[in-house]
C-alpha positions as CSV (number, residue, x, y, z in Angstrom):
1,X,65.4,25.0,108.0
2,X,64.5,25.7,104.3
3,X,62.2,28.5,103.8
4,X,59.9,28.4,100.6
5,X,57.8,31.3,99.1
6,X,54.4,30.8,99.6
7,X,51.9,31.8,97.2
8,X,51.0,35.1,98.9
9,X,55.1,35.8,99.3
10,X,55.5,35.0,95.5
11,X,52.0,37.6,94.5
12,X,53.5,40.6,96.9
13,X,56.9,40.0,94.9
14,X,55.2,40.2,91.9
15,X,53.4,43.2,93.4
16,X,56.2,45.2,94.7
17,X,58.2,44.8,91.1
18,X,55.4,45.9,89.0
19,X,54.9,49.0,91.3
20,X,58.9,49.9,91.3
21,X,58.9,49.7,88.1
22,X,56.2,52.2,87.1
23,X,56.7,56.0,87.2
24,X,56.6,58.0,90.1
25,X,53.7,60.2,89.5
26,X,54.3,63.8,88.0
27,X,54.4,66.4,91.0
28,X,54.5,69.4,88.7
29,X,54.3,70.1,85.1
30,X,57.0,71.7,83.2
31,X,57.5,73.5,79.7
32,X,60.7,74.8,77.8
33,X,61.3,77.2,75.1
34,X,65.0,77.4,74.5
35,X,66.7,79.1,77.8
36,X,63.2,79.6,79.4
37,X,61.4,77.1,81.4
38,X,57.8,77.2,82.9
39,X,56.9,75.7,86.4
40,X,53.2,74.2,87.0
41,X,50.8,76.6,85.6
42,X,47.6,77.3,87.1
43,X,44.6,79.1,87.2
44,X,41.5,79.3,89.7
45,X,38.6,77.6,88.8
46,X,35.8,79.6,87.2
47,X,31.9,79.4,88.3
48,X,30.3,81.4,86.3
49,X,30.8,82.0,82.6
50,X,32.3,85.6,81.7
51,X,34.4,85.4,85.0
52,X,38.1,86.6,85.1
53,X,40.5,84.7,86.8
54,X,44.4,84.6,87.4
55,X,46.9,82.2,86.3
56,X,49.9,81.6,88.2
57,X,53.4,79.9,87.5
58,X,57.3,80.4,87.8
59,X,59.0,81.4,85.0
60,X,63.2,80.5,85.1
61,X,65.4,81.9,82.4
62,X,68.8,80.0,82.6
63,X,70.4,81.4,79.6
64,X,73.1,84.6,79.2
65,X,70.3,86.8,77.4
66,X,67.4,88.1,79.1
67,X,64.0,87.5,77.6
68,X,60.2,89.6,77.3
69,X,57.1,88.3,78.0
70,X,54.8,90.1,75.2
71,X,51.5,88.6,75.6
72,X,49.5,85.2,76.4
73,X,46.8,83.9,74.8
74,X,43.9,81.3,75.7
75,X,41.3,79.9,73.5
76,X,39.1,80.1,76.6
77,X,39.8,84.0,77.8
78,X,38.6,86.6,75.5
79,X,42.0,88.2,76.4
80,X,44.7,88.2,78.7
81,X,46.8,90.8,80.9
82,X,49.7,90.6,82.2
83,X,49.7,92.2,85.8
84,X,51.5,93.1,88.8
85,X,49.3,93.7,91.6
86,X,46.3,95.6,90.2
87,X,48.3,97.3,87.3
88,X,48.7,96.4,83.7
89,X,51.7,96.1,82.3
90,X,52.5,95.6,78.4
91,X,55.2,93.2,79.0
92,X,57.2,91.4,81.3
93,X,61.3,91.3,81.8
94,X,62.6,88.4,82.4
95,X,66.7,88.8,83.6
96,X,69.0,86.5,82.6
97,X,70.0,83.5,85.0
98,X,66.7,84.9,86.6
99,X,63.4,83.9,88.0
100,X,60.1,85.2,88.2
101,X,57.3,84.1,90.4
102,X,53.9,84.6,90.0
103,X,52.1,85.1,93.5
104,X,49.0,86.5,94.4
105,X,49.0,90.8,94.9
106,X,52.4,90.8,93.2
107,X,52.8,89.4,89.0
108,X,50.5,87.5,87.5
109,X,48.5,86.7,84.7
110,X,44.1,88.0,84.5
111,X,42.2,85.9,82.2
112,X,39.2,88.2,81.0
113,X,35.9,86.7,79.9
114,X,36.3,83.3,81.0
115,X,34.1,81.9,78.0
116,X,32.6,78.7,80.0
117,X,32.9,77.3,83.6
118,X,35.7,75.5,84.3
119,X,36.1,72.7,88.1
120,X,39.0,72.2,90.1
121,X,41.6,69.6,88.6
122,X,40.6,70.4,84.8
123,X,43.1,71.3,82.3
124,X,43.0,74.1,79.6
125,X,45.4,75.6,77.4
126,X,47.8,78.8,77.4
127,X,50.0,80.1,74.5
128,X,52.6,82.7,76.5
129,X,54.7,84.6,73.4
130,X,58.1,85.3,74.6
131,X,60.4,88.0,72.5
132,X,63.5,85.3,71.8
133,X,62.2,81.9,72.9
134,X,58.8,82.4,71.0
135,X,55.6,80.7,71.7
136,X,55.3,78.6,74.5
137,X,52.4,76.7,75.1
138,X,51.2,75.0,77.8
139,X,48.2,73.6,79.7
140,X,46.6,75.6,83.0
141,X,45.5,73.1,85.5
142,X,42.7,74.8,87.5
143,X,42.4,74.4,91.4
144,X,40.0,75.6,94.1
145,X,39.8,79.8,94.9
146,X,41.8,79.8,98.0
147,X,44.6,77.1,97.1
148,X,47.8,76.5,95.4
149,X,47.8,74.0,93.2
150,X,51.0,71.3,94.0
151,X,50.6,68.8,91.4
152,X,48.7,67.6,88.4
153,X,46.2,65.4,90.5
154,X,45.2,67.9,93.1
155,X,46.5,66.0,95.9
156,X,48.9,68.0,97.3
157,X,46.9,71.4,97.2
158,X,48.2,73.9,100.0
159,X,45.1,75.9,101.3
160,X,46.1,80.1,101.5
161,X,45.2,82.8,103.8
């Protein structure tokens, strides 16, 4: 017995090799400065104009040197602090061969005077100035209050509390 492709066999062939041959979709955005790299920014979405939110990442320094966080900066925030729980602080130490989390009620980052709205799943930009690897910039992707954002579509958002 011979067996011959059929149309339908030779269009799911076709199919399958144009989907295996695309990119697996991104599951979290990443930026590098030197020894320094940045894991999935995020922020919380903003509903009214003036608003502060907080912007959340994880921050991995791989080289032999530590580094400082001095400052981060957002054309959309009239400013920006760098906090740990509810305290300012002026800068942020990062170890070497260390990581730092940002989490809610422990480090993060308070974006003041959020200058417009901004929904769930849109993408701004952040500028985060580092003492040795410089200026880092990068793009916040904003997520529901009440969720960590997962990925850059939304899709695999984890709901908190």
């Amino acid at each position: 017995m011979t067996l011959r492709p059929t149309l339908f066999t030779a269009f799911f062939i076709a199919l399958l090799m144009v989907f295996s041959a695309s990119p697996a979709p991104s599951i979290a955005h990443e930026y590098e400065a030197g020894s320094l790299s940045l894991y999935h920014p995020y922020a919380y979405e903003v509903k009214l104009k003036g608003e502060a939110t907080n912007a959340y990442m994880t921050i991995n320094n791989e080289g032999a040197e530590g580094d400082v966080l001095l400052r981060a900066t957002s054309p959309i925030a009239t400013s920006i602090d760098i906090v740990n729980e509810e305290e300012k602080m002026d800068k942020l130490e990062i170890g070497s061969r260390a990581s730092v989390k940002f989490k809610m009620h422990g480090i993060h980052l308070r974006l003041n005077g959020v200058k417009k709205t901004i929904k769930p799943g849109t993408r701004q930009p952040i500028t985060l100035v580092f003492e040795h690897a410089g200026e880092v910039k990068a793009q916040l992707i904003f997520t529901k209050l009440g969720e960590i954002s997962l990925c850059d579509d939304g899709s695999h958002n984890k709901t908190i509390g």
